[in-house]
Backbone atoms as SQL, in Angstrom:
CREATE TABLE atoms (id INTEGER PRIMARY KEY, chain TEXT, resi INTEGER, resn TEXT, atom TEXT, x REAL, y REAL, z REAL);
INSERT INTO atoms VALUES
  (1, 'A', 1, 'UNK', 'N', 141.841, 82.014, 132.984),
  (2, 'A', 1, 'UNK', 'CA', 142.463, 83.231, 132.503),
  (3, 'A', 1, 'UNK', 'C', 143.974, 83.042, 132.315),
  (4, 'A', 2, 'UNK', 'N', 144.706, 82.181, 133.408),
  (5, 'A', 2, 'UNK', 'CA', 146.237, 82.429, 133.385),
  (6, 'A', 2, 'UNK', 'C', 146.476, 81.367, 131.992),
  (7, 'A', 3, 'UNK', 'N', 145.665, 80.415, 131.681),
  (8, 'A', 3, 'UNK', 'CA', 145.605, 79.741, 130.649),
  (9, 'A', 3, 'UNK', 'C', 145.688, 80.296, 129.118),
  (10, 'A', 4, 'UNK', 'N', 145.038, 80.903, 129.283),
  (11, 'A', 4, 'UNK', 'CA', 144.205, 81.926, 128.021),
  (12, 'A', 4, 'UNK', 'C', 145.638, 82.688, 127.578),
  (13, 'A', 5, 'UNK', 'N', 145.878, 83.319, 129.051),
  (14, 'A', 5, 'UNK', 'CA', 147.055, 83.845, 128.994),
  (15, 'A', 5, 'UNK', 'C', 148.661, 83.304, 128.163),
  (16, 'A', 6, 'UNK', 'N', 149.287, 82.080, 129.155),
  (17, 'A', 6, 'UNK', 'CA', 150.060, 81.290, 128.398),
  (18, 'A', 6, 'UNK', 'C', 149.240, 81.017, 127.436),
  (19, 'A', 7, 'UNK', 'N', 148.593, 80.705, 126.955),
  (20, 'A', 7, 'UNK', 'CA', 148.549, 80.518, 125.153),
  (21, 'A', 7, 'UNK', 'C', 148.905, 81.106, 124.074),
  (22, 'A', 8, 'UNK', 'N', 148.785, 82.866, 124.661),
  (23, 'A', 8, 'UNK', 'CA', 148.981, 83.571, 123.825),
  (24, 'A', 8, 'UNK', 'C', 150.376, 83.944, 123.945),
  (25, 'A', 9, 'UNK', 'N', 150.615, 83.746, 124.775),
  (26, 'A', 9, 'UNK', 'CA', 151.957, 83.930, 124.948),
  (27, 'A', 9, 'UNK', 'C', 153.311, 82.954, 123.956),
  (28, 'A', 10, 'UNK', 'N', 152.630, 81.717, 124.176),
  (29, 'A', 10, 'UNK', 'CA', 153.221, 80.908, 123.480),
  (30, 'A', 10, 'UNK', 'C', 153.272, 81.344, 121.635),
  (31, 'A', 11, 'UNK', 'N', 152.018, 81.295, 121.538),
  (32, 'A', 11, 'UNK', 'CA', 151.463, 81.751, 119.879),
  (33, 'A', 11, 'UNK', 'C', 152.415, 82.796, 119.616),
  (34, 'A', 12, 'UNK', 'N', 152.856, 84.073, 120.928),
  (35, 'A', 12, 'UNK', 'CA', 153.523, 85.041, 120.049),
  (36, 'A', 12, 'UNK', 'C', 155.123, 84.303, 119.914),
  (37, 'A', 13, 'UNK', 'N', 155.323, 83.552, 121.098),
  (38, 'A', 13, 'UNK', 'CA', 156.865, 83.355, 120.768),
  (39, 'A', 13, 'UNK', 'C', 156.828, 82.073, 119.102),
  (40, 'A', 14, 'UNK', 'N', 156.097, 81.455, 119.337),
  (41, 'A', 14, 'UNK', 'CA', 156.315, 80.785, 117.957),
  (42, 'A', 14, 'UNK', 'C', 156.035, 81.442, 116.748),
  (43, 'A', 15, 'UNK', 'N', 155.399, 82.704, 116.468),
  (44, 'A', 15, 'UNK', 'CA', 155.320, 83.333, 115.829),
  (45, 'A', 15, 'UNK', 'C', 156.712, 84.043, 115.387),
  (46, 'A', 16, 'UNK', 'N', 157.218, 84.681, 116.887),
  (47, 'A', 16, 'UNK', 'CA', 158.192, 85.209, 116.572),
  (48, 'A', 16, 'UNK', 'C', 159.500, 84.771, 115.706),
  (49, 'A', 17, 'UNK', 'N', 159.869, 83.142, 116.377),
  (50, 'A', 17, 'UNK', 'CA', 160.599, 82.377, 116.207),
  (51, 'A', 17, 'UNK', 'C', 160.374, 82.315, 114.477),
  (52, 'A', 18, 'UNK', 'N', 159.152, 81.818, 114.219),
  (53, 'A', 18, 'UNK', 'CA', 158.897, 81.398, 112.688),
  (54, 'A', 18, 'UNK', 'C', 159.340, 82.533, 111.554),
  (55, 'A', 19, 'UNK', 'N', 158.732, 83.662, 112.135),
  (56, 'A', 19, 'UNK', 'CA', 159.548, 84.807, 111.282),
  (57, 'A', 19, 'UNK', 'C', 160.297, 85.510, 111.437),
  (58, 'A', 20, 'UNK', 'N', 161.331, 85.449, 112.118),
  (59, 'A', 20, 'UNK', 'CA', 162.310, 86.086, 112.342),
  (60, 'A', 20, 'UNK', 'C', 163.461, 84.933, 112.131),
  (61, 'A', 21, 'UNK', 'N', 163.643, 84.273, 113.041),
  (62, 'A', 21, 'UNK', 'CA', 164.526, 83.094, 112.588),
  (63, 'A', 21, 'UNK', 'C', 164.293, 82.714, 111.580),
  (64, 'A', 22, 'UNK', 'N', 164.959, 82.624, 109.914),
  (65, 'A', 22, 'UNK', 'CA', 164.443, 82.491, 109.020),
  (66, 'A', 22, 'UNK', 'C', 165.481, 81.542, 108.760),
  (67, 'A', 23, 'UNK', 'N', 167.047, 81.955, 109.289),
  (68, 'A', 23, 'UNK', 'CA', 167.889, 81.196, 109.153),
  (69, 'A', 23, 'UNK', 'C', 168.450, 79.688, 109.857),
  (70, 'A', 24, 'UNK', 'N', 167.156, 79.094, 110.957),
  (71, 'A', 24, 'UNK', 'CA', 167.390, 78.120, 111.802),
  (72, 'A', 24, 'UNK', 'C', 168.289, 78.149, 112.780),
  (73, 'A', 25, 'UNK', 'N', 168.378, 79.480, 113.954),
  (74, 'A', 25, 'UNK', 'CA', 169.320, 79.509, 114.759),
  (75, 'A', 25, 'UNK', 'C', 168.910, 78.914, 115.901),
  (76, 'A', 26, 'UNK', 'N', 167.556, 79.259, 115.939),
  (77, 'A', 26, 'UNK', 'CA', 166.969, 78.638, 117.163),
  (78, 'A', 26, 'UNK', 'C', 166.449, 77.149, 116.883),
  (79, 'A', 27, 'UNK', 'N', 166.649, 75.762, 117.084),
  (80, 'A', 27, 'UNK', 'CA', 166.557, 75.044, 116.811),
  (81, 'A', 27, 'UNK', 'C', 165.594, 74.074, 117.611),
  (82, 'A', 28, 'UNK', 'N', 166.097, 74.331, 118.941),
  (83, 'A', 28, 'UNK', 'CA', 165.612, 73.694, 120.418),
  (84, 'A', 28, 'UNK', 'C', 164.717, 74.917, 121.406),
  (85, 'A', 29, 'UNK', 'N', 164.019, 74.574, 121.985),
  (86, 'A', 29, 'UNK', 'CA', 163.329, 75.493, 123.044),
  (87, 'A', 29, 'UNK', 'C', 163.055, 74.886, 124.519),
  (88, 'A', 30, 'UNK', 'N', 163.928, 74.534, 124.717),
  (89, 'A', 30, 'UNK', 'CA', 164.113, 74.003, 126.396),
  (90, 'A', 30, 'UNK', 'C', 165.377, 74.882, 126.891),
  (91, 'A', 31, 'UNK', 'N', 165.394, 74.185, 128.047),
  (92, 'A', 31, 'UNK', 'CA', 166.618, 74.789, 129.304),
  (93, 'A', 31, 'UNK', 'C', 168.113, 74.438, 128.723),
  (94, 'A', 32, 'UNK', 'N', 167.842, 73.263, 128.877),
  (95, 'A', 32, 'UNK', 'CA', 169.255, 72.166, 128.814),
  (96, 'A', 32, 'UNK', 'C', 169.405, 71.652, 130.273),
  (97, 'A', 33, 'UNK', 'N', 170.838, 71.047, 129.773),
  (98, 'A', 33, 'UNK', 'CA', 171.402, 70.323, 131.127),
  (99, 'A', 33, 'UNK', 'C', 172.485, 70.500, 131.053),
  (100, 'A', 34, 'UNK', 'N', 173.498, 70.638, 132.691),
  (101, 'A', 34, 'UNK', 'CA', 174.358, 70.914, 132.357),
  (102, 'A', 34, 'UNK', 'C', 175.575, 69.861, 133.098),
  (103, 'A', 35, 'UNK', 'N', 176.296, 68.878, 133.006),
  (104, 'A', 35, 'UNK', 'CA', 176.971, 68.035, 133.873),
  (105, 'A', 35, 'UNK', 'C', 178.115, 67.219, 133.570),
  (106, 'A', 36, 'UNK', 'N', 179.131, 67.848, 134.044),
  (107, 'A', 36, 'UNK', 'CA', 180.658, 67.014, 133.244),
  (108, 'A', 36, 'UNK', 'C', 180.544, 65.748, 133.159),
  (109, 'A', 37, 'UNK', 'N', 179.680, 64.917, 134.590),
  (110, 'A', 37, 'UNK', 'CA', 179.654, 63.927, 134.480),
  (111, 'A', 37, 'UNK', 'C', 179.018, 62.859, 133.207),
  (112, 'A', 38, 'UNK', 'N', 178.425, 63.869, 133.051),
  (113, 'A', 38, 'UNK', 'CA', 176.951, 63.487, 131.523),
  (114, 'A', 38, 'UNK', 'C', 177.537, 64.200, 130.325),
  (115, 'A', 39, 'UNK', 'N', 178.764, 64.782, 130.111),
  (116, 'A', 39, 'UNK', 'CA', 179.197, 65.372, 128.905),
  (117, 'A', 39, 'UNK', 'C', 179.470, 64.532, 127.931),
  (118, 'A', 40, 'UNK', 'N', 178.396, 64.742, 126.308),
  (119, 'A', 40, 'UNK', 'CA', 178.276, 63.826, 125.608),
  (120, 'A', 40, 'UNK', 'C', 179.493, 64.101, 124.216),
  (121, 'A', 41, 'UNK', 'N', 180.108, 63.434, 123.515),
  (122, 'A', 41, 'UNK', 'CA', 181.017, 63.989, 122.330),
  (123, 'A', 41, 'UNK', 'C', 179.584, 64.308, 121.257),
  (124, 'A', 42, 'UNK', 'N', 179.722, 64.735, 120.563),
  (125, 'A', 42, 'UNK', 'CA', 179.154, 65.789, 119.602),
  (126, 'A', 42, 'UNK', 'C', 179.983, 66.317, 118.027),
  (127, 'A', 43, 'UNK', 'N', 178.720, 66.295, 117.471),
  (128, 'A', 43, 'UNK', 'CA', 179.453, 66.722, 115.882),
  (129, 'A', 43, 'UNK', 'C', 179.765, 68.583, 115.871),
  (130, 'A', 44, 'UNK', 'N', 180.971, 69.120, 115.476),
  (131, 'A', 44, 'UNK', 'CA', 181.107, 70.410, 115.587),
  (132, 'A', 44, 'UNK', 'C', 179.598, 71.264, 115.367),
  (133, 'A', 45, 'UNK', 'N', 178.703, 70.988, 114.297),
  (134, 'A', 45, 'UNK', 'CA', 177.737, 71.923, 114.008),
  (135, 'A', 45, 'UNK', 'C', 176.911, 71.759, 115.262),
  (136, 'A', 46, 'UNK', 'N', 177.344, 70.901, 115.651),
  (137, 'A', 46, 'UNK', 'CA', 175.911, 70.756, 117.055),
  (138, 'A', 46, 'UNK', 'C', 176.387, 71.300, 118.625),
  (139, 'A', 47, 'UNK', 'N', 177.538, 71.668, 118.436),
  (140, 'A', 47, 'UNK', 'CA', 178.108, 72.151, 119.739),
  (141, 'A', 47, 'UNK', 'C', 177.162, 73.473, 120.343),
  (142, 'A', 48, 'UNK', 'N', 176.966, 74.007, 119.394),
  (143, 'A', 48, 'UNK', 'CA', 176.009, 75.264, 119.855),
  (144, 'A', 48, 'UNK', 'C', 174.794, 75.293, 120.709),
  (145, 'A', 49, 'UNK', 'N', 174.515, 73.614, 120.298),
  (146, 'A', 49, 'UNK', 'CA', 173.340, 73.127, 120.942),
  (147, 'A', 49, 'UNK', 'C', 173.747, 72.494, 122.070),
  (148, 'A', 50, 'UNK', 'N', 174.595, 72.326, 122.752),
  (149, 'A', 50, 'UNK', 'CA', 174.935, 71.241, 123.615),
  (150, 'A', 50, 'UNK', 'C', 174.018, 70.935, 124.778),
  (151, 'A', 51, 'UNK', 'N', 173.759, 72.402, 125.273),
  (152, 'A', 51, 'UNK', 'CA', 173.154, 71.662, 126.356),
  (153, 'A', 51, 'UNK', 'C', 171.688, 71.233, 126.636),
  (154, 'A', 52, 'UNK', 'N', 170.792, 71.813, 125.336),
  (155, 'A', 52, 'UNK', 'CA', 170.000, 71.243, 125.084),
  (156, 'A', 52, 'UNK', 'C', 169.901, 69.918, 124.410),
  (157, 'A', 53, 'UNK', 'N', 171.008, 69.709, 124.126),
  (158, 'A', 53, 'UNK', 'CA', 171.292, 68.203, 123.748),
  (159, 'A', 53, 'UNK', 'C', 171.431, 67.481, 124.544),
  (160, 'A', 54, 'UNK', 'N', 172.376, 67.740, 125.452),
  (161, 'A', 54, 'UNK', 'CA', 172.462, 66.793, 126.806),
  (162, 'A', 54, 'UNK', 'C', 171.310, 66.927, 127.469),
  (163, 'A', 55, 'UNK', 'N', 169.987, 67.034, 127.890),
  (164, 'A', 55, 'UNK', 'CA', 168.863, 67.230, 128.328),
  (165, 'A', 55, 'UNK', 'C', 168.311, 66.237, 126.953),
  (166, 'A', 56, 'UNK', 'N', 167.766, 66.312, 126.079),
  (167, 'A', 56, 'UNK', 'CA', 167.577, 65.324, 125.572),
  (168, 'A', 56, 'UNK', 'C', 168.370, 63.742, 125.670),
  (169, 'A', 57, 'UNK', 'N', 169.628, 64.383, 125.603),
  (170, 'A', 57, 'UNK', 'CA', 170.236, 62.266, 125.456),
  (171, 'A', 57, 'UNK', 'C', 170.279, 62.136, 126.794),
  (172, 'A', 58, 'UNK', 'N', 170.063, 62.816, 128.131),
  (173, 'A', 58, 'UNK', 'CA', 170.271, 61.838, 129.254),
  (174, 'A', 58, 'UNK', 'C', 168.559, 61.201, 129.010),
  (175, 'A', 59, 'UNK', 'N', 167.504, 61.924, 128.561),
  (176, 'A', 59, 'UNK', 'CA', 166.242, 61.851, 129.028),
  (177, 'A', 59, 'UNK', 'C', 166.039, 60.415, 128.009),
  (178, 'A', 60, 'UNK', 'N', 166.271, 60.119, 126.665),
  (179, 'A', 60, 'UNK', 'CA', 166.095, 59.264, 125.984),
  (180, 'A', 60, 'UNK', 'C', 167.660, 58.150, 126.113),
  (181, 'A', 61, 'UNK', 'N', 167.873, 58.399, 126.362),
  (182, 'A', 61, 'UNK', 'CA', 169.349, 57.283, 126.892),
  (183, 'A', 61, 'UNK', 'C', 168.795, 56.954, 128.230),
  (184, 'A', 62, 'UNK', 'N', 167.509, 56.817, 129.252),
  (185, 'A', 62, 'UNK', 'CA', 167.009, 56.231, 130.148),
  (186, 'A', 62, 'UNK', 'C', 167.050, 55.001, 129.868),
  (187, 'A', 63, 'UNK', 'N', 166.565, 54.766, 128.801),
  (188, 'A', 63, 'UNK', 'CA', 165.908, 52.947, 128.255),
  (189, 'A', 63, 'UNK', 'C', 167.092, 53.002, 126.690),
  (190, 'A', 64, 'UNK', 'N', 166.529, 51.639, 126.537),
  (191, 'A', 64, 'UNK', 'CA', 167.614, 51.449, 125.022),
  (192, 'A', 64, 'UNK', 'C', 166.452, 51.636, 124.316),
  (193, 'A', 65, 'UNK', 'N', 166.628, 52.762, 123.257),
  (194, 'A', 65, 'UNK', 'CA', 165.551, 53.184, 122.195),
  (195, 'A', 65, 'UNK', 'C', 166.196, 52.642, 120.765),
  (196, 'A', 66, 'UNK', 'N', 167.001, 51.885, 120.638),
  (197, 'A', 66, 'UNK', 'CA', 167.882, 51.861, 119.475),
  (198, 'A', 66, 'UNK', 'C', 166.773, 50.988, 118.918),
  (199, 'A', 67, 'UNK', 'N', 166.099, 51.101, 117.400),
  (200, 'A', 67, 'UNK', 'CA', 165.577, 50.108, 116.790),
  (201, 'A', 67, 'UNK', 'C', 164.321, 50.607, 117.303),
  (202, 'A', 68, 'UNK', 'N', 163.620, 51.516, 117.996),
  (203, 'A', 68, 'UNK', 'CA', 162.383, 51.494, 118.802),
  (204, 'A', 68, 'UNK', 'C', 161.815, 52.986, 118.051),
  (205, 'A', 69, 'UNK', 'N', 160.539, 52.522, 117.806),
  (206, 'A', 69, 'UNK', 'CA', 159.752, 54.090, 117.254),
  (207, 'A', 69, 'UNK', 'C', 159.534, 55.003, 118.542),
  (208, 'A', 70, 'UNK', 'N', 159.587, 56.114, 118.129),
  (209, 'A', 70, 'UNK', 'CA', 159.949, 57.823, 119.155),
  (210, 'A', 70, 'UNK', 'C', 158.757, 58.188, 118.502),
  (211, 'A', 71, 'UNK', 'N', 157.832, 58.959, 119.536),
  (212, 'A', 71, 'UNK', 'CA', 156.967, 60.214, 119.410),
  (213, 'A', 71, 'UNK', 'C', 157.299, 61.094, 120.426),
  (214, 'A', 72, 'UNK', 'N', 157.331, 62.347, 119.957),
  (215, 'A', 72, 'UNK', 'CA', 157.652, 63.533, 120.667),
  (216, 'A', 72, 'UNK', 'C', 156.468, 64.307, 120.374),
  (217, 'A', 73, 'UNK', 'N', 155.581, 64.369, 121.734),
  (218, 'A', 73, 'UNK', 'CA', 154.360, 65.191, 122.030),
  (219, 'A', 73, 'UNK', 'C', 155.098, 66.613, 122.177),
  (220, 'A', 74, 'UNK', 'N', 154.683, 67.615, 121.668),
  (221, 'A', 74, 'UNK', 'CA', 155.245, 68.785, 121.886),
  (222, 'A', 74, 'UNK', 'C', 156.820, 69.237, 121.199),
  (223, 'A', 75, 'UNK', 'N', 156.750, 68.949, 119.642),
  (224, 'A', 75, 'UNK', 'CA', 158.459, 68.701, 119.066),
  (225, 'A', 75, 'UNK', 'C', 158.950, 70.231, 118.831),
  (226, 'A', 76, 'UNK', 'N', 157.947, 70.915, 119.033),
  (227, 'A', 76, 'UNK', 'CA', 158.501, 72.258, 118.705),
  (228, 'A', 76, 'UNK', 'C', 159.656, 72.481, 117.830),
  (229, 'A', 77, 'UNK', 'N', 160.945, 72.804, 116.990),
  (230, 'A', 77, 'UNK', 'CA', 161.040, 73.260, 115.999),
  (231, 'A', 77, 'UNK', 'C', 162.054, 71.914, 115.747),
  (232, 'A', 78, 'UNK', 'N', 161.850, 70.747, 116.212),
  (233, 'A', 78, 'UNK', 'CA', 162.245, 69.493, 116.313),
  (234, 'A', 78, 'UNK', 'C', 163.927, 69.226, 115.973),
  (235, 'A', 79, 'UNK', 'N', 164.732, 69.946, 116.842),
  (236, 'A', 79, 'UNK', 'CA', 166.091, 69.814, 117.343),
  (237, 'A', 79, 'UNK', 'C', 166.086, 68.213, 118.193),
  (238, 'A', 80, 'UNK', 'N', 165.295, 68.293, 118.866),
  (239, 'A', 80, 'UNK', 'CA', 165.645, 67.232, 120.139),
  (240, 'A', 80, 'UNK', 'C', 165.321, 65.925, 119.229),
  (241, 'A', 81, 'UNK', 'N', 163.936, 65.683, 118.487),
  (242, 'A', 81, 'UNK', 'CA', 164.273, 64.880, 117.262),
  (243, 'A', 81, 'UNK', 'C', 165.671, 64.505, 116.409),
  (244, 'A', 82, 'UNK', 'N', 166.028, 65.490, 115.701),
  (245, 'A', 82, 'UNK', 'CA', 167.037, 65.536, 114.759),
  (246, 'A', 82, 'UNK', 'C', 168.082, 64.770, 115.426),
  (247, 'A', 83, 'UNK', 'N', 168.401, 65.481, 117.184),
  (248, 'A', 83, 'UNK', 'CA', 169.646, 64.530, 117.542),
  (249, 'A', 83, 'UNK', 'C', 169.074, 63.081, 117.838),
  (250, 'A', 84, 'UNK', 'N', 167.990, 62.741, 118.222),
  (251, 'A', 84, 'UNK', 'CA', 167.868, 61.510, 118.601),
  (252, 'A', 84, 'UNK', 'C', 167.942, 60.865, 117.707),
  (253, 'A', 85, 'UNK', 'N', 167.398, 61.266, 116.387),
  (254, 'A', 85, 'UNK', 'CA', 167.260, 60.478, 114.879),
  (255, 'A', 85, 'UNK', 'C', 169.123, 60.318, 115.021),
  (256, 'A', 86, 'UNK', 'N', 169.648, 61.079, 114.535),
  (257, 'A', 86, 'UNK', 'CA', 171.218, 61.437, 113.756),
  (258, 'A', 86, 'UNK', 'C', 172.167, 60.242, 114.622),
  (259, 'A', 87, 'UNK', 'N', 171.870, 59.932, 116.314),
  (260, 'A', 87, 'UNK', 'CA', 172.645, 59.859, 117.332),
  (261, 'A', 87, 'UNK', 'C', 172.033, 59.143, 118.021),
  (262, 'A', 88, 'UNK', 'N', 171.480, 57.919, 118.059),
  (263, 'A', 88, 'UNK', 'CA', 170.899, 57.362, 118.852),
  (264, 'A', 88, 'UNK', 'C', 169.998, 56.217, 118.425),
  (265, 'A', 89, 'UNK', 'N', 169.991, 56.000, 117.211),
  (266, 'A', 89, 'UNK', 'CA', 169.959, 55.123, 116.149),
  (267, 'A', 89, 'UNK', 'C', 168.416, 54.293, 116.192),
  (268, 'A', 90, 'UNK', 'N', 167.272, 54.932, 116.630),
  (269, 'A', 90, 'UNK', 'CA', 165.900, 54.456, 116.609),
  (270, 'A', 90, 'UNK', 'C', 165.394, 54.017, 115.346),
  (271, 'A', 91, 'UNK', 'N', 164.178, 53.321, 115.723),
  (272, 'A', 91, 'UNK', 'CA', 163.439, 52.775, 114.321),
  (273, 'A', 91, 'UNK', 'C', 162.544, 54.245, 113.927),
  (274, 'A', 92, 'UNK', 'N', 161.212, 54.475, 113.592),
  (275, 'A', 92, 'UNK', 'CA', 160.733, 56.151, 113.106),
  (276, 'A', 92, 'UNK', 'C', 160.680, 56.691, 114.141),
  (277, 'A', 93, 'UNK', 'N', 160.756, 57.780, 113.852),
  (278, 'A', 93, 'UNK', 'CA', 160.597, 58.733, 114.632),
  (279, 'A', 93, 'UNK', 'C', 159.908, 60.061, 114.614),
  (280, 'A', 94, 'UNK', 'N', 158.543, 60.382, 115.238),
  (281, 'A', 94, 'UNK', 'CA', 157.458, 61.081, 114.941),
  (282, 'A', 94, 'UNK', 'C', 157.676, 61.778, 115.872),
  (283, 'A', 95, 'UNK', 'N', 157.681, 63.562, 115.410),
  (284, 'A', 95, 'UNK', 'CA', 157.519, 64.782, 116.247),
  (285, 'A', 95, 'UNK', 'C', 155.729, 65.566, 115.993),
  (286, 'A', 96, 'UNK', 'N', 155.174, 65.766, 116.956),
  (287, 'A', 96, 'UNK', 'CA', 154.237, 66.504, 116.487),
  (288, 'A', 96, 'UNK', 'C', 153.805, 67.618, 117.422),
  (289, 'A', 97, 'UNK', 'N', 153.018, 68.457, 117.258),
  (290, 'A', 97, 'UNK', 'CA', 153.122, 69.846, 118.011),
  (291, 'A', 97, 'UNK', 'C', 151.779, 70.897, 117.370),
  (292, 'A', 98, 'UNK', 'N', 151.214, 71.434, 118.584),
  (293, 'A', 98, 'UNK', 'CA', 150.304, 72.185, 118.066),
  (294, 'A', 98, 'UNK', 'C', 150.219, 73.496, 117.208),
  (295, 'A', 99, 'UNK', 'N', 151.649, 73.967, 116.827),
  (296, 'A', 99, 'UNK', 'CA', 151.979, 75.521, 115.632),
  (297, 'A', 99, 'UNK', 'C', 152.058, 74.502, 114.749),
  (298, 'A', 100, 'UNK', 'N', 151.195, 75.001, 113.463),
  (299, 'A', 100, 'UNK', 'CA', 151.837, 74.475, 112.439),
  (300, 'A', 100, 'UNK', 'C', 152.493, 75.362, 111.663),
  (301, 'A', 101, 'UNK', 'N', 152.658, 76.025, 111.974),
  (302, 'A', 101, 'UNK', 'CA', 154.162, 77.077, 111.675),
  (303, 'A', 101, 'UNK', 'C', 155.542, 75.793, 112.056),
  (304, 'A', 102, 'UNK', 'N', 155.659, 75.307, 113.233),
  (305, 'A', 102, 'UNK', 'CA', 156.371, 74.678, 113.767),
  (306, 'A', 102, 'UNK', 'C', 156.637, 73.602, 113.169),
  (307, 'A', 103, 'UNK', 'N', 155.532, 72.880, 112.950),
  (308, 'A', 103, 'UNK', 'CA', 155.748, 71.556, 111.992),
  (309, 'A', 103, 'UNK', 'C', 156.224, 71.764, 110.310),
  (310, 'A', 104, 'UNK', 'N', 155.870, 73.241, 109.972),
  (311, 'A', 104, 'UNK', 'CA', 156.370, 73.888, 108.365),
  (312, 'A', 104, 'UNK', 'C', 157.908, 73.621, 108.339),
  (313, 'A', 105, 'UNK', 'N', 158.231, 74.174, 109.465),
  (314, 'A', 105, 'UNK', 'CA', 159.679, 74.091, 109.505),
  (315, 'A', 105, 'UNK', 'C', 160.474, 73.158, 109.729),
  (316, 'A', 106, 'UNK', 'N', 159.760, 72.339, 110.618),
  (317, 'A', 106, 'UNK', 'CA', 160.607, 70.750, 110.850),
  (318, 'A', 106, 'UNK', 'C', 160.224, 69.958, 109.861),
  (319, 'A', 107, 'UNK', 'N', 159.177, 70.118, 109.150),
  (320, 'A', 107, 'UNK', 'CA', 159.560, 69.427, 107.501),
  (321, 'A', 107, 'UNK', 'C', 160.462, 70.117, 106.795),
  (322, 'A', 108, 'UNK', 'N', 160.510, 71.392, 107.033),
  (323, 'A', 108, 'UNK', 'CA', 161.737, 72.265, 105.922),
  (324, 'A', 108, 'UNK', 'C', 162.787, 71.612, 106.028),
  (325, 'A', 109, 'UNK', 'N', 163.763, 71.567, 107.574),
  (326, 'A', 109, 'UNK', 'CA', 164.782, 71.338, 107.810),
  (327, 'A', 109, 'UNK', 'C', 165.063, 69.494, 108.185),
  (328, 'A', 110, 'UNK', 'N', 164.070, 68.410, 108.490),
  (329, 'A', 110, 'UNK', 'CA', 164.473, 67.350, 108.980),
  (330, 'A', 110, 'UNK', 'C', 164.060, 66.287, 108.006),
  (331, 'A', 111, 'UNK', 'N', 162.844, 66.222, 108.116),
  (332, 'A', 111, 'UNK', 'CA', 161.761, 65.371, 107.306),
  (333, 'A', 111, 'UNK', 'C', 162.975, 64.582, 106.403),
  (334, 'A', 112, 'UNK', 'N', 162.746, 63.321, 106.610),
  (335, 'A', 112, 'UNK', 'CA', 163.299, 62.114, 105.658),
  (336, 'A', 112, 'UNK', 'C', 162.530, 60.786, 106.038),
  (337, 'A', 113, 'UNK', 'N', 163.104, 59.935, 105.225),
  (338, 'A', 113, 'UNK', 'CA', 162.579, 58.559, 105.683),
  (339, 'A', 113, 'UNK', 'C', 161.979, 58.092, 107.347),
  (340, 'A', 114, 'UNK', 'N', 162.948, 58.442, 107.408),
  (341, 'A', 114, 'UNK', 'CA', 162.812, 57.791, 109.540),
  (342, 'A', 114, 'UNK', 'C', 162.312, 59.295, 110.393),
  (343, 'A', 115, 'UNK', 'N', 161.912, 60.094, 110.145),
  (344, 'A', 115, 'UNK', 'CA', 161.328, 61.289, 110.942),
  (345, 'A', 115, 'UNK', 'C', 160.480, 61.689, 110.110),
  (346, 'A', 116, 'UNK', 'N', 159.115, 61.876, 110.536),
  (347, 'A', 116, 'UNK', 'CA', 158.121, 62.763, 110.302),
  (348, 'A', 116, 'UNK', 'C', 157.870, 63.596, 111.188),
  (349, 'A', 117, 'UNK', 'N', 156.462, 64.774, 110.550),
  (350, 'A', 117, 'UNK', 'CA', 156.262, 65.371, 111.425),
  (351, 'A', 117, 'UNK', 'C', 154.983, 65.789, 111.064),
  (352, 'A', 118, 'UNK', 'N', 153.927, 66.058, 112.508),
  (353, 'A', 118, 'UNK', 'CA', 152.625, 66.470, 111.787),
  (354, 'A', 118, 'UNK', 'C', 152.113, 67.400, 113.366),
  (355, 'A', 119, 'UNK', 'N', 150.928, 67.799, 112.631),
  (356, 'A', 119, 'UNK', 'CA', 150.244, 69.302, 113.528),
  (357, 'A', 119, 'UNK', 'C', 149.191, 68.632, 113.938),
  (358, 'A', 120, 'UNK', 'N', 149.360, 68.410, 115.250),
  (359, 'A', 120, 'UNK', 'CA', 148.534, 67.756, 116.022),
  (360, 'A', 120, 'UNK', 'C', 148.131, 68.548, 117.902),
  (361, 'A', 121, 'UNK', 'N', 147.283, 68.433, 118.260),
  (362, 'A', 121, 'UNK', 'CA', 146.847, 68.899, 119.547),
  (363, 'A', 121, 'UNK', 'C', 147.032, 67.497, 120.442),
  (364, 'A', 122, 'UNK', 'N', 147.758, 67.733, 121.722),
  (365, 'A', 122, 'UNK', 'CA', 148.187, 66.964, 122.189),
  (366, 'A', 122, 'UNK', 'C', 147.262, 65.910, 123.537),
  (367, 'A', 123, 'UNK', 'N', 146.311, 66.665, 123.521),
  (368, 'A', 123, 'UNK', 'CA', 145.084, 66.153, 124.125),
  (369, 'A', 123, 'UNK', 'C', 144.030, 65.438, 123.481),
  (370, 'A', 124, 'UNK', 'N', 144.487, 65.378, 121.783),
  (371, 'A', 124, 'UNK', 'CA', 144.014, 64.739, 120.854),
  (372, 'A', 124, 'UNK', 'C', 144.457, 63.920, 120.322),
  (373, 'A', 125, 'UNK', 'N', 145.380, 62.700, 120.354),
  (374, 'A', 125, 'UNK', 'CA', 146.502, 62.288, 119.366),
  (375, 'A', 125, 'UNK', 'C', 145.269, 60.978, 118.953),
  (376, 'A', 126, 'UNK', 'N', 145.886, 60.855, 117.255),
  (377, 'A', 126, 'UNK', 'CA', 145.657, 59.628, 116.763),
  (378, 'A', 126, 'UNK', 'C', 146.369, 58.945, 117.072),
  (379, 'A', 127, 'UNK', 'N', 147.469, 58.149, 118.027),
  (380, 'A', 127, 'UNK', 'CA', 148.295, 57.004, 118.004),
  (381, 'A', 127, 'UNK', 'C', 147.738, 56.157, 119.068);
């Protein structure tokens, strides 16, 4: 039941997100991180995002990913992608996620050569 529950819960916030945010404000859907010691420099448009950025680059700045293909199980509206692609200089890089509302949009806004993105269930993956 509490399952059933979060599901729907989720469905309405990505719903919400998909039509209402029309203009890409919401980009990321995590916490963040927050730590002077870990404070990363950043391009002005991305400051807004910071601290969900820093939660991504400490988590993928663990290992050297430079040159290395990225999948992101769960990319949701694929921010944490975009910086790793832009900033961190990997070989492809694949987001995928069970809204495909979610994946509509991270092809709207990212999709190029080195990032894809596809609608996938994560208890299912082809890779």
């Amino acid at each position: 039941m509490v399952d059933k529950l979060k599901n729907f819960l989720f469905r309405i916030w990505y719903w919400y997100l998909s039509t209402i945010d029309r203009n890409a404000q919401v980009i990321f859907m995590n916490y963040g991180y927050s730590n002077d010691k870990h404070k990363i420099k950043l391009d002005e448009n991305d400051e807004k995002n910071r601290y969900s950025i820093q939660l991504y680059h400490l988590v993928a700045t663990g290992i050297d990913i430079k040159g290395k293909d990225i999948l992101e199980v769960g990319c949701g509206r694929g921010g944490g992608l975009s910086y790793i692609n832009r900033y961190l200089e990997p070989g492809l890089v694949t987001g995928v996620d069970l809204s495909n509302k979610a994946i509509e949009f991270c092809k709207k806004y990212y999709a190029n050569e080195r990032i894809k993105f596809s609608q996938a269930d994560a208890q299912n993956l082809n890779f």
